[in-house]
C-alpha positions in Angstrom: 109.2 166.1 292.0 112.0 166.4 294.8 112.3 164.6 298.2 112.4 167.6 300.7 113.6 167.6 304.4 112.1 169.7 307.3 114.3 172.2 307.8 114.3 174.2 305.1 112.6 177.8 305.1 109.9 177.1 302.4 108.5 174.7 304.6 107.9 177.0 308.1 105.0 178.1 309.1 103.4 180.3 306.1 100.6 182.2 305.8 96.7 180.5 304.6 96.9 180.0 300.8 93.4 180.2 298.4 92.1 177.1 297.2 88.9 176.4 295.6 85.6 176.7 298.3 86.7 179.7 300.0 85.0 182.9 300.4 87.5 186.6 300.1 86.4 189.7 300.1 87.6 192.0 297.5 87.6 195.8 297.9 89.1 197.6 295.2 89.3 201.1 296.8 87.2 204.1 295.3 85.1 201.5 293.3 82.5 199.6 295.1 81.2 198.3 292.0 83.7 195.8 292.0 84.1 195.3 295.6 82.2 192.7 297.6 82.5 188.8 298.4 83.4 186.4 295.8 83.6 182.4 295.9 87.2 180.4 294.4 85.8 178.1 291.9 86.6 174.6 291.6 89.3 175.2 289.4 91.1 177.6 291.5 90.0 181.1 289.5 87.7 183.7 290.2 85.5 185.4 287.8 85.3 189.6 288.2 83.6 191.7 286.8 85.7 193.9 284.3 89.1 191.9 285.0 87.2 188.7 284.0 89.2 185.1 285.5 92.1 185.3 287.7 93.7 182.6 288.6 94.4 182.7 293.0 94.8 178.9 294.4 97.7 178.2 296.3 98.1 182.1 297.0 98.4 183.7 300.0 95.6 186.7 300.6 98.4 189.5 300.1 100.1 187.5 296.7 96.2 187.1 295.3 95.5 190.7 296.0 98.9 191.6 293.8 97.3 189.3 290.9 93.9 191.0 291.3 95.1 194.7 291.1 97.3 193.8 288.1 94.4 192.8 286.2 93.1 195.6 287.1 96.0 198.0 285.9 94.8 198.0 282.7 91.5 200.1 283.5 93.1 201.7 286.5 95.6 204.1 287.8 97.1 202.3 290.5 94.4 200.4 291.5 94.7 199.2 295.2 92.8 195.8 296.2 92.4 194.3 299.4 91.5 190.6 299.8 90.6 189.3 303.4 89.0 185.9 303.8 85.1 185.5 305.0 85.0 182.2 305.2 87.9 179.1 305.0 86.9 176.2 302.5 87.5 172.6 304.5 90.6 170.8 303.7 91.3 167.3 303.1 93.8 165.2 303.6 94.4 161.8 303.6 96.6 159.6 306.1 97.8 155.6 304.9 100.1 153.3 306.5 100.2 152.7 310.5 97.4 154.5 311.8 94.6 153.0 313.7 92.0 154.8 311.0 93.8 154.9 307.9 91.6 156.4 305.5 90.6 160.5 304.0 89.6 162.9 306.1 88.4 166.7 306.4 88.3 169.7 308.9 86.8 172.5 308.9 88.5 175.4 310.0 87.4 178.5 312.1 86.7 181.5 310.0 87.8 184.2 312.5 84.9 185.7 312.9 83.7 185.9 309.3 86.2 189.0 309.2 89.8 189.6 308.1 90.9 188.6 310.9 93.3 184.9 310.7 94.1 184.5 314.0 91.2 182.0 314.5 91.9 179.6 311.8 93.7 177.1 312.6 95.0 175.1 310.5 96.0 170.7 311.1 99.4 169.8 311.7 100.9 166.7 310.9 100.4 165.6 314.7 96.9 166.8 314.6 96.4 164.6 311.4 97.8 161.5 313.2 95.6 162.0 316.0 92.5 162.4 313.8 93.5 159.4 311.9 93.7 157.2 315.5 97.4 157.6 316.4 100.1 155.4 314.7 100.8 152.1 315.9 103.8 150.1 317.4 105.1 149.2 314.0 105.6 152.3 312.4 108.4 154.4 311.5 107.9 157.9 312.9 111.5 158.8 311.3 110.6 158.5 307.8 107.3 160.0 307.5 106.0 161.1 304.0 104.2 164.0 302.8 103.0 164.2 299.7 102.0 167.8 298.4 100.8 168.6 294.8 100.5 172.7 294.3 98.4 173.8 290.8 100.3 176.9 289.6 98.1 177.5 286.8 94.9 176.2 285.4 96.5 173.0 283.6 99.8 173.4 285.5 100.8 172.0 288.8 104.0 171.0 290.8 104.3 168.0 293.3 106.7 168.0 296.5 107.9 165.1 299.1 108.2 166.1 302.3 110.0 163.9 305.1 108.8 164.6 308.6 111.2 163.1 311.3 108.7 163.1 314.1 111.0 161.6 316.3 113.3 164.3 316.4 109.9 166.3 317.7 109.0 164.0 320.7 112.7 163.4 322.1 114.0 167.1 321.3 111.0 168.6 320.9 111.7 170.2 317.6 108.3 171.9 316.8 109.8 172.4 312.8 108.6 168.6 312.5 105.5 169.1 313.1 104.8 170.9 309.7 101.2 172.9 309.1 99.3 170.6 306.4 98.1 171.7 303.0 94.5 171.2 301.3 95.2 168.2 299.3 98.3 166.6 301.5 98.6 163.1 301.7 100.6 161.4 304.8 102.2 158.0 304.6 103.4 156.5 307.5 106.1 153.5 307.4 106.9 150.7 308.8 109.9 150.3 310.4 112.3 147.5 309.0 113.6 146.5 312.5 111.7 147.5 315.6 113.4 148.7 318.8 111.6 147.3 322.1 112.9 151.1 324.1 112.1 152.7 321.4 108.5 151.2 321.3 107.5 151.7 324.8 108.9 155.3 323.9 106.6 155.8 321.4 103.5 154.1 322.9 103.6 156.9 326.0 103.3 159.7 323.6 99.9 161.4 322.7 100.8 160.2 319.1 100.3 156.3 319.8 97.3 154.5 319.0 94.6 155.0 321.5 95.1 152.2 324.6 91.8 152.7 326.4 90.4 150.9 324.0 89.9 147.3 323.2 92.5 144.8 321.0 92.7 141.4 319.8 96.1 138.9 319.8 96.7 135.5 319.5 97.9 133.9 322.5 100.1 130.5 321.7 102.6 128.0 322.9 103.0 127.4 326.4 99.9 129.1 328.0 97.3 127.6 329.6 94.6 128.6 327.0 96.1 129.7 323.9 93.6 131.0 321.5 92.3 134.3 320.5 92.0 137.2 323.7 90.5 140.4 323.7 92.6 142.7 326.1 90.6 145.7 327.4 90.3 147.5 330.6 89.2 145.2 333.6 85.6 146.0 333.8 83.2 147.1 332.0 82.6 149.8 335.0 85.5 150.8 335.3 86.3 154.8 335.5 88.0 156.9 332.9 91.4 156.5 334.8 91.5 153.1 334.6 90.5 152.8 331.5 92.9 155.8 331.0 96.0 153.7 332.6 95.5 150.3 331.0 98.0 149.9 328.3 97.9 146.1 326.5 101.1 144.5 327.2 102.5 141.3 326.1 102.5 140.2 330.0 98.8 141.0 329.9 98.3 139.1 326.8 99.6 136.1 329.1 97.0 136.8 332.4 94.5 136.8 330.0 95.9 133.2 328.4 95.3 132.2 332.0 99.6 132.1 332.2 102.5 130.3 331.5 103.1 126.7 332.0 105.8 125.4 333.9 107.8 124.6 330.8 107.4 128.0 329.0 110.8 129.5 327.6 110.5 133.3 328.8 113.2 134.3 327.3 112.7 134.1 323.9 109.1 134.9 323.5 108.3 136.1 320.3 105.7 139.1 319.1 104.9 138.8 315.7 102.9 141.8 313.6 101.7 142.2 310.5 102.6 145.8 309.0 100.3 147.6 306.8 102.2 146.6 303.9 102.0 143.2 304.5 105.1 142.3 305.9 105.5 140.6 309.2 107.7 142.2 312.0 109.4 140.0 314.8 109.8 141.1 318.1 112.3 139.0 320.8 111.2 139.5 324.1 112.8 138.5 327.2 110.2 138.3 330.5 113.2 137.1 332.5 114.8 140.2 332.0 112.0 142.0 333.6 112.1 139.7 336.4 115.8 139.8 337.2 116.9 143.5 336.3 113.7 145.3 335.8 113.5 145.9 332.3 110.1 147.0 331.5 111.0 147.4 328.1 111.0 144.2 327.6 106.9 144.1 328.4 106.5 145.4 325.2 103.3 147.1 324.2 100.6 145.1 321.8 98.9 146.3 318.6 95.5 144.7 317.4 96.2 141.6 315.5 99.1 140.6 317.3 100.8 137.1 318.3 102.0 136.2 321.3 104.3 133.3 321.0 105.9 131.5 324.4 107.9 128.7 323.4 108.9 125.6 325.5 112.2 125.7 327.7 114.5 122.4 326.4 116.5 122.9 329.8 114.5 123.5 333.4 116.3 125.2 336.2 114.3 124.5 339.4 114.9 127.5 341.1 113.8 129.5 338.1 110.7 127.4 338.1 110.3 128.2 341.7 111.1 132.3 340.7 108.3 132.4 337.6 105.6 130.7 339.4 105.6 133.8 341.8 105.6 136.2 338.7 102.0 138.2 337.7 102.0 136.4 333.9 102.2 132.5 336.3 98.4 130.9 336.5 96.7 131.9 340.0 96.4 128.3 340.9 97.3 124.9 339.0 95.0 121.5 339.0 96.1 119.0 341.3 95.2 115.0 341.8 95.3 113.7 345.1 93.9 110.2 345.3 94.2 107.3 347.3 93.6 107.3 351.0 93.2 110.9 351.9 90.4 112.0 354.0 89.1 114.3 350.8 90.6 113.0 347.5 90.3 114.8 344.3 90.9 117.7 342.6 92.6 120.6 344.3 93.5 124.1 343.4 97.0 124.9 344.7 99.6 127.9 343.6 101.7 127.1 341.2 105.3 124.8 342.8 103.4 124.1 345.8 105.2 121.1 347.6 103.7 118.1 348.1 103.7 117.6 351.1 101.3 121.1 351.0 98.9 119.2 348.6 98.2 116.2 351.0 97.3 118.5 353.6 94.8 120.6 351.4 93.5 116.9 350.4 92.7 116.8 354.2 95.6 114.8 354.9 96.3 111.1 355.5 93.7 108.8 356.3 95.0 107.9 359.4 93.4 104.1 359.5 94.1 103.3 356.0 96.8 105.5 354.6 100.8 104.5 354.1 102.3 107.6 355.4 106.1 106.6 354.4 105.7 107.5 350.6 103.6 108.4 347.9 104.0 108.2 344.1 103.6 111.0 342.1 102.6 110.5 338.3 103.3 113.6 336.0 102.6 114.3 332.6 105.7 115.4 330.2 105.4 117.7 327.4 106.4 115.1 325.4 103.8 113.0 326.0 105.6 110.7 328.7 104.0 109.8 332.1 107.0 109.8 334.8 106.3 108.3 338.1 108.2 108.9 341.3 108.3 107.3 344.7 108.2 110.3 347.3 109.4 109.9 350.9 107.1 112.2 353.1 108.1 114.2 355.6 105.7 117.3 356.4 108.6 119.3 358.2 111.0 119.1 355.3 111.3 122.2 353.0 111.0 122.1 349.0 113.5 119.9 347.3 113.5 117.7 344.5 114.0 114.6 345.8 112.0 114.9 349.0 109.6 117.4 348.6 109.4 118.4 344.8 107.0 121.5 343.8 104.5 120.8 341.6 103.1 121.3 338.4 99.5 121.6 336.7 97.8 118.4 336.9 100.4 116.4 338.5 98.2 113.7 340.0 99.4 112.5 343.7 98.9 108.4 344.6 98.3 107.5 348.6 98.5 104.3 348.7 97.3 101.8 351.7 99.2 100.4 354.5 100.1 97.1 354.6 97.7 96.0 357.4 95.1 97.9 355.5 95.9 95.6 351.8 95.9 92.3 353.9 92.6 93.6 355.5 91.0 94.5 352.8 92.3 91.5 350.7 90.9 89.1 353.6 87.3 90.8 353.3 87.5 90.4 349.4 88.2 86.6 350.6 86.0 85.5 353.2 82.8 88.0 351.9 81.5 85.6 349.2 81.5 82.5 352.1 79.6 84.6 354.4 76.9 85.1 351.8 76.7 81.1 351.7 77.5 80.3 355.3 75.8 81.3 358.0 78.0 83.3 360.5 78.2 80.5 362.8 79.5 77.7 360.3 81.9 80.5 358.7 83.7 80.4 362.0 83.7 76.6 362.6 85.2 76.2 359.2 88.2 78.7 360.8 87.8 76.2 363.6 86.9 79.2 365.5 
């Protein structure tokens, strides 16, 4: 058995071979006795009358109609057979390795007519094969595709070849010699690439050979998301129409939306995709979101594979004004939690968009409480990833524009503290006082005791 690259001749488009199932029709001229349909047996012969078994599979209808008449030589001058095909048998094939479907499959082909005529059958193609078999995925290696073809050249005799299909040669030259014409009997391995190329992935994910995207996946969504877990990426709605669901392609920053986004500390350059080959192996894909931010690389939103995971890790160094750039990006939450308690005229939780000042989150708290509330500061408690609680006294000024110091944005769950003014703690500390005395003391002899 030898390795053979498309290229060579043997391997262009030939003409339909015999093989066991299908139906000829044999006219051996001047004799219609021995003329009329006949089946290929199961082990590739046919059984005539007066030549008795001739052995046809894997010829072509012109080579089997040479073996026929020389069996016939013997009892005939010259004898001149025709074989033309009735009726095609299915083939089979079988596709492994980084399909959506791996798995056997068969197709039956068109029979022209039940005449001689071939131009109706049609026979698969490798391409046709990969489409059948659900389209490859992100992780294989459309350079080193295998074919596998074993040819019986007798009844106990047979020959095995192994084809190498470069089917990337076919989508960016368009080399139609890659995309070979399949054999009853082939078997199609696709690879998995060693190192995967993110260009080369998005590439291959737009061509009508990739993995169906209309419909559903699963990935694993961890690190610094706000729901990490297990997400099922699919088309928006369940109504939606055949061009959404057409368009929607799942991406690793729609892996993130539907994590609910990043955090504030998420490292986004130096997510990680990891995917598990057929083989077993696990591939590792670096992905950096801030280059699709900054120079619009949409390579870099790499295209997801069921049983994916999406890993964001967390940044050991925050830049403030890259904070400020990602919380404006589609993979950032909608909105983050926010605290605001104290004296505020509606404390509690708010919704706010992510690095929201401060001085924006008092106001949607309904703003100071103007009888109780110290307006000079605030304090403002927040929750590191390392488990710390930092707090920070906040001067407040609702003119001033975002800065750290003054006016800092904010982060999920931050919690906001309005404390009271000073009149306000000396009130309310002389209520605390004299309210037990006036449940003993009548009103009048509370006030005599104040020598009022």
């Amino acid at each position: 058995m030898g390795t053979t690259p498309i290229g060579e001749a043997v391997f262009a488009e030939d003409a339909y071979t015999l093989g066991p199932g299908d139906r000829i029709q044999i006219n051996l001229f001047r004799v219609e006795t021995y003329s009329g349909p006949q089946q290929v047996l199961v082990d590739g012969t046919l059984n005539l009358p007066l030549a008795g078994t001739v052995f046809v599979e894997g010829l072509t209808l012109q080579q089997a109609a040479a073996a026929i008449s020389q069996r016939y030589a013997p009892f005939y001058r010259r004898p001149i057979v025709t074989v033309s095909l009735l009726a095609p048998r299915p083939l089979r094939f079988s596709v492994s390795g980084e399909v959506a479907r791996p798995g056997s499959y068969v197709v039956s082909l068109a029979s022209g007519g039940g005449g001689a005529d071939l131009s109706a059958v049609r026979l698969p193609t490798l391409t046709s094969a990969i489409r059948d078999a659900g389209g490859v995925n992100s992780a294989a290696n459309v350079r080193q595709i295998q074919i596998r073809r074993t040819r019986r050249t007798g009844p106990n005799q047979s020959t095995s070849q192994l084809i190498t299909v470069n089917l990337w040669n076919l989508l960016q030259r368009g080399d139609l010699q890659q995309d070979i014409t399949l054999r009853d009997g082939d078997s199609i391995l696709i690879p998995a690439a060693r190192t995967l190329n993110l260009a080369e992935a998005r590439q291959l994910a737009s061509a009508n050979l990739y993995a169906s995207a209309n419909r559903p996946i699963d990935v694993v969504v961890v690190g610094e998301v706000k729901r990490p877990g297990s997400h099922t990426l699919a088309s928006s709605s369940s109504n939606s129409d055949a061009n959404e669901r057409q368009d929607f392609v799942p991406t690793v920053t729609r892996a993130i939306q539907a994590a609910g986004g990043i955090t504030e500390v998420a490292n986004v350059r130096q997510i990680q995709v990891r995917r598990q080959t057929a083989s077993g192996t696990v591939q590792t894909l670096d992905v950096d979101l801030w280059a699709l931010l900054q120079e619009g690389d949409v390579n870099q939103d790499t295209v997801l594979q069921n049983g994916d995971t999406v890993l964001i890790p967390t940044a050991t160094d925050l830049n403030p004004a890259e904070v400020t750039e990602l919380a404006t990006a589609t993979f950032s939450p909608d909105s983050i939690p926010v605290y605001v308690v104290g004296e505020v005229n509606n404390p509690g939780l708010v919704q706010l968009r992510p690095n929201t000042p401060l001085n924006q989150a008092i106001l949607a708290a309904g703003g100071f409480n103007n009888r109780r509330a110290r307006r000079s500061s605030v304090k403002l408690l927040r929750l590191n990833p390392d488990g710390t609680v930092t707090e920070q006294t906040i001067p407040i000024d609702f003119s001033a524009s975002l800065s750290a110091a003054n006016n800092p944005a904010l982060r999920g769950n931050d919690v906001i503290v309005v404390g009271r003014s000073d009149l306000t703690t000396f009130s309310d500390s002389f209520e605390s006082l004299v309210a037990p005395l006036g449940s003993v003391f009548p009103i009048v002899n509370l006030l005599r005791l104040f020598g009022l």
